[in-house]
C-alpha positions as a Markdown table, in Angstrom:
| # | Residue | x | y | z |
|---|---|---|---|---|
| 1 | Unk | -6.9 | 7.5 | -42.2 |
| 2 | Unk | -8.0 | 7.1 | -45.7 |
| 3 | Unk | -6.8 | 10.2 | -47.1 |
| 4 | Unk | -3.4 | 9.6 | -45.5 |
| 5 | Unk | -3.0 | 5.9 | -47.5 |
| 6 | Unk | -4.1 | 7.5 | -50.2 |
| 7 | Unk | -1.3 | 10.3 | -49.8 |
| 8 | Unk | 0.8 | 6.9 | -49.1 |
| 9 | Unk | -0.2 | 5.8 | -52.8 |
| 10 | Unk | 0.3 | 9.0 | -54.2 |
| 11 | Unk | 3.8 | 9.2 | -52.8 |
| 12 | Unk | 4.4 | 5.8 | -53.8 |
| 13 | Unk | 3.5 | 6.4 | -57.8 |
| 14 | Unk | 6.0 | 9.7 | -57.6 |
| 15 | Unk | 8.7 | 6.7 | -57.1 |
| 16 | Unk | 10.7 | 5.3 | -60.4 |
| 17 | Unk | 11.6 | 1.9 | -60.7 |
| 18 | Unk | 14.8 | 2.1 | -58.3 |
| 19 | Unk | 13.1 | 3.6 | -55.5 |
| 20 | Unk | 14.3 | 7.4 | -56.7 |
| 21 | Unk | 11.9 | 10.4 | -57.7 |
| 22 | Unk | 11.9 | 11.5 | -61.4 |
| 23 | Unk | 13.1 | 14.8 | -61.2 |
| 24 | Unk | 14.9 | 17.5 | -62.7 |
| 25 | Unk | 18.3 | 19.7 | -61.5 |
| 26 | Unk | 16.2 | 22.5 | -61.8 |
| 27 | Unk | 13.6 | 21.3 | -59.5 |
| 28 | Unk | 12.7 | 19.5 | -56.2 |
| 29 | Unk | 10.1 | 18.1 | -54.3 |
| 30 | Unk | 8.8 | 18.5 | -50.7 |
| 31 | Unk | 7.0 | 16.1 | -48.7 |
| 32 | Unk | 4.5 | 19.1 | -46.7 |
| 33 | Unk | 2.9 | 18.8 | -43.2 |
| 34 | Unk | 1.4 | 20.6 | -40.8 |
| 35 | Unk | 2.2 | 21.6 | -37.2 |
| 36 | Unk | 0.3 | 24.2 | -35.2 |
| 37 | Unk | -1.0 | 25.5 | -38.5 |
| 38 | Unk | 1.7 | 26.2 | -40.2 |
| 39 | Unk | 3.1 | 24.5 | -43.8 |
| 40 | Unk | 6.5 | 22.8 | -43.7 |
| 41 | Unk | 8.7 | 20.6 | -46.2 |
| 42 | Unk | 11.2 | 18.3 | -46.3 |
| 43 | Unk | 13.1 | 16.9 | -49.6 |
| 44 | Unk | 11.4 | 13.9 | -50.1 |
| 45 | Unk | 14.2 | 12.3 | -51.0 |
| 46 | Unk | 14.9 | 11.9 | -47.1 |
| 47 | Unk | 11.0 | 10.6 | -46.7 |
| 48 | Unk | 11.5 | 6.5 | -45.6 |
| 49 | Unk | 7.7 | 5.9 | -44.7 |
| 50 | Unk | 4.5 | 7.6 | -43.6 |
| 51 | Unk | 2.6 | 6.2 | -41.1 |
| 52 | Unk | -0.3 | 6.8 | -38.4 |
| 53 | Unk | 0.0 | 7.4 | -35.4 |
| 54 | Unk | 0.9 | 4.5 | -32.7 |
| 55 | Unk | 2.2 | 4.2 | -29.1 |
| 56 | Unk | 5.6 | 4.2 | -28.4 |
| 57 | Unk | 8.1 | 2.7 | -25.8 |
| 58 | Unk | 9.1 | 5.6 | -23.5 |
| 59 | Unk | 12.6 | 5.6 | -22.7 |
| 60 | Unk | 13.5 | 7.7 | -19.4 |
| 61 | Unk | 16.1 | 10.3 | -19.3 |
| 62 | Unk | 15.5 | 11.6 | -22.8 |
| 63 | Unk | 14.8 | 14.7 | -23.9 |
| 64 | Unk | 11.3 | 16.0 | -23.3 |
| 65 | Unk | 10.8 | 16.2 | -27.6 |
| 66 | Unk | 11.8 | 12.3 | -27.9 |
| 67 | Unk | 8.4 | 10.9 | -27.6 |
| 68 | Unk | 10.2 | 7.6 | -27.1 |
| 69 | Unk | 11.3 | 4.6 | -29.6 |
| 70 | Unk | 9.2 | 2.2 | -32.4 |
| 71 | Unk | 10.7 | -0.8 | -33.1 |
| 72 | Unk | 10.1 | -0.7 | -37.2 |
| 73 | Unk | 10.4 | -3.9 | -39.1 |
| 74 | Unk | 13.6 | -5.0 | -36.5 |
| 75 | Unk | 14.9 | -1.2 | -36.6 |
| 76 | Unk | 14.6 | 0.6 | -33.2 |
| 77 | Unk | 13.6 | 3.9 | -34.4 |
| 78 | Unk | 13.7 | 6.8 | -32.2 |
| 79 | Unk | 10.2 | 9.4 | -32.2 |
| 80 | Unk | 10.5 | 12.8 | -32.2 |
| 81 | Unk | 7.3 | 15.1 | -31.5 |
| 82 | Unk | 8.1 | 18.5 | -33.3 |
| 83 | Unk | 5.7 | 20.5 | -32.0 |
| 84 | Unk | 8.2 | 20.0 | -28.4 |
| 85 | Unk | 11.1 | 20.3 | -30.8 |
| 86 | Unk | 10.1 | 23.6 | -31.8 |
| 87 | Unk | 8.5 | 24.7 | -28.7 |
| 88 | Unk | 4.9 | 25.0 | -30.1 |
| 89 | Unk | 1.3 | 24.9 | -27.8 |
| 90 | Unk | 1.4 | 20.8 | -27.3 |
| 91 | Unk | -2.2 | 19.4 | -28.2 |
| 92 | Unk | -3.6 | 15.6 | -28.6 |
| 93 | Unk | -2.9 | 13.2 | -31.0 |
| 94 | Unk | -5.9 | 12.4 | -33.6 |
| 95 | Unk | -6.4 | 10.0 | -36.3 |
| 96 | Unk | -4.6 | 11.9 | -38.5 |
| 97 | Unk | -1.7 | 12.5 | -36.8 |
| 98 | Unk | 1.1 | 10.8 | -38.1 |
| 99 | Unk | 5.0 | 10.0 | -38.0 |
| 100 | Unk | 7.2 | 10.5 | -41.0 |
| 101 | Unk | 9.6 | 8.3 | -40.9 |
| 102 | Unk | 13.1 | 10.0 | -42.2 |
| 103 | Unk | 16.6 | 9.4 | -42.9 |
| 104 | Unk | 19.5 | 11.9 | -41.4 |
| 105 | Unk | 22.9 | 12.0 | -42.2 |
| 106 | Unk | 25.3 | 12.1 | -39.1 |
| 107 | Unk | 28.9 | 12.7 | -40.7 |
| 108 | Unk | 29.1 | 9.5 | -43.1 |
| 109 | Unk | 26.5 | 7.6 | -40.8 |
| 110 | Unk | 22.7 | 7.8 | -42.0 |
| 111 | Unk | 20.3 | 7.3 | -38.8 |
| 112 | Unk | 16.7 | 6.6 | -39.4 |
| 113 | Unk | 14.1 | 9.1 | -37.2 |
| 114 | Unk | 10.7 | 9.5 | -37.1 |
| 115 | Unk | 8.6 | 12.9 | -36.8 |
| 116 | Unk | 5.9 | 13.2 | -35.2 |
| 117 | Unk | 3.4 | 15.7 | -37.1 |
| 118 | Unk | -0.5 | 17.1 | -37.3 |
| 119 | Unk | -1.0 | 15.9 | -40.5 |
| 120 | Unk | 0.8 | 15.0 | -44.3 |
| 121 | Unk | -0.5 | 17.8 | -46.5 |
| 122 | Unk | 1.1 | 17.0 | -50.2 |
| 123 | Unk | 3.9 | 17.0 | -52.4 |
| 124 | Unk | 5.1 | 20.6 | -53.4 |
| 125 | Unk | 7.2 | 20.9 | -56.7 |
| 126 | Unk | 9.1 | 23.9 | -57.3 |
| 127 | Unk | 11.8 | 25.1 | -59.2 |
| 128 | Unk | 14.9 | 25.7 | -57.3 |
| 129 | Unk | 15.1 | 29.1 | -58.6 |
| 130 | Unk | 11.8 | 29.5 | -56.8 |
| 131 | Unk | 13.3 | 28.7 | -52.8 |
| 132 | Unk | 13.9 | 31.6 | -51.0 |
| 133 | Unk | 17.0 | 31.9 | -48.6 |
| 134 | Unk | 15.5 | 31.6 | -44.7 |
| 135 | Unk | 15.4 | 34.6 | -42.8 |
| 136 | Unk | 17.7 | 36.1 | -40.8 |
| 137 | Unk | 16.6 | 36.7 | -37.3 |
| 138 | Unk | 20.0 | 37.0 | -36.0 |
| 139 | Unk | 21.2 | 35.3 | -33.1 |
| 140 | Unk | 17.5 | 35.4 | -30.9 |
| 141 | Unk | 15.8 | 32.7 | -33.0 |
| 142 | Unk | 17.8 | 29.6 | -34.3 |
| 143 | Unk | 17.0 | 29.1 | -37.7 |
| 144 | Unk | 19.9 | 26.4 | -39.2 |
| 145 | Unk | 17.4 | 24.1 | -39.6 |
| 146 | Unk | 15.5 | 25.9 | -42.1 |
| 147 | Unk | 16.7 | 25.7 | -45.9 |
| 148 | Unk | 14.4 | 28.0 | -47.5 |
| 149 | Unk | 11.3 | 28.9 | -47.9 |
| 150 | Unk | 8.5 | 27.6 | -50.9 |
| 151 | Unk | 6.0 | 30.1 | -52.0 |
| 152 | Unk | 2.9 | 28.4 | -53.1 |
| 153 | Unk | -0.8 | 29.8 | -54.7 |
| 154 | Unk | -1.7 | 30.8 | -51.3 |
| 155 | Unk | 0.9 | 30.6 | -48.4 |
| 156 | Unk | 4.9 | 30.0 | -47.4 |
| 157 | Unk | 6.1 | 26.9 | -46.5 |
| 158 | Unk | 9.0 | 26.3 | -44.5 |
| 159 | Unk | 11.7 | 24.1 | -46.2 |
| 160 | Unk | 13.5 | 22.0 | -43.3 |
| 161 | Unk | 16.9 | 20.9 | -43.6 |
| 162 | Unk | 16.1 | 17.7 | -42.0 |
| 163 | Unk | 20.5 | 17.0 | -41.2 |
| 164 | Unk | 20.4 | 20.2 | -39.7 |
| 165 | Unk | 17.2 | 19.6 | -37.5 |
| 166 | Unk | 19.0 | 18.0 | -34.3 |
| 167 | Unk | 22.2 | 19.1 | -32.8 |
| 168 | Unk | 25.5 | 16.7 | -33.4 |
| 169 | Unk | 25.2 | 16.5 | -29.6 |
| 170 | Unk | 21.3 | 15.4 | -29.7 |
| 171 | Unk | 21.8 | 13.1 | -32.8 |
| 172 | Unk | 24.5 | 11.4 | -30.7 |
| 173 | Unk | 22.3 | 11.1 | -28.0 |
| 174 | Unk | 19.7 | 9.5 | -30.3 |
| 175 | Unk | 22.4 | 7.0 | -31.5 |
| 176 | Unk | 23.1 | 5.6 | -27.8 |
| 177 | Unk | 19.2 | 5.3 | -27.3 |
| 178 | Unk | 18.8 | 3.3 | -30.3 |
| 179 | Unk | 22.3 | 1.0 | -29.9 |
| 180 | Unk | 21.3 | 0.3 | -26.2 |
| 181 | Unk | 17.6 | -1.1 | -27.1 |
């Protein structure tokens, strides 16, 4: 738990005065995290909140990757366990599991989510000339989600396009779970 509130503080020094990341054009930054060993990133800009790992409320006929929902400061948020979302070997929660707490953009409505990862790993800066486009698999593996990847010293890492990561059909399923708690 200490290393992730000190990833907390570390994020929270990256911030300016308004709340915004000092940044370039020519470069972004990636909040990283693990699941099932692998690196992913999401634009930090989307990053709300980091926080450990605590029970939710389990809401029945959801789908099976919606862990359920966390009422945050008066905001029902909705939890969703990625490993389930991307079909990965399920394991148990530790002390250094933790949810991400993001903002998504549904059309011109912004919906506020939290991920359910193994673990916050850094913040990756790269030049955009850097990102690579995402594979093409073709139509066997879905892969809108993905953005790009992110070489770094010694692996890839996965750049998610957080918007892209639920459906228009699951995000609006989302949006009746939270407006009817």
């Amino acid at each position: 738990m200490e290393a992730i509130a000190e990833q907390n503080t570390d994020l929270a020094t990256m911030l300016d005065g308004a709340g915004g990341l000092v940044s370039t054009e020519d470069s972004a930054q990636f909040l990283t995290f693990f699941l099932a060993g692998e690196e992913y990133g999401i634009d930090i800009l989307k990053v709300r909140e980091i926080k450990g790992w605590t029970p939710v409320t389990r809401v029945p006929n959801t789908p099976d990757y919606v862990q359920g929902v966390l009422n945050l400061r008066g905001t029902i948020v909705p939890i969703i366990d990625m490993r389930r979302r991307f079909n990965l070997e399920e394991e148990e929660y530790t002390k250094i599991t933790v949810v991400i707490v993001v903002m998504i953009q549904d059309g011109d409505r912004q919906r506020v989510v939290g991920i359910v990862v193994d673990a916050v790993s850094d913040v990756l800066n790269t030049q955009a000339k850097d990102i690579k486009p995402a594979p093409d698999f073709g139509t066997a593996v879905h892969t809108e989600f993905i953005s790009g990847l992110a070489a770094t010293d010694d692996s890839m890492v996965m750049l998610l396009d957080i918007d892209r990561l639920l459906t228009a059909e699951e995000v609006a399923k989302l949006n009746q779970l939270a407006d009817e708690e």
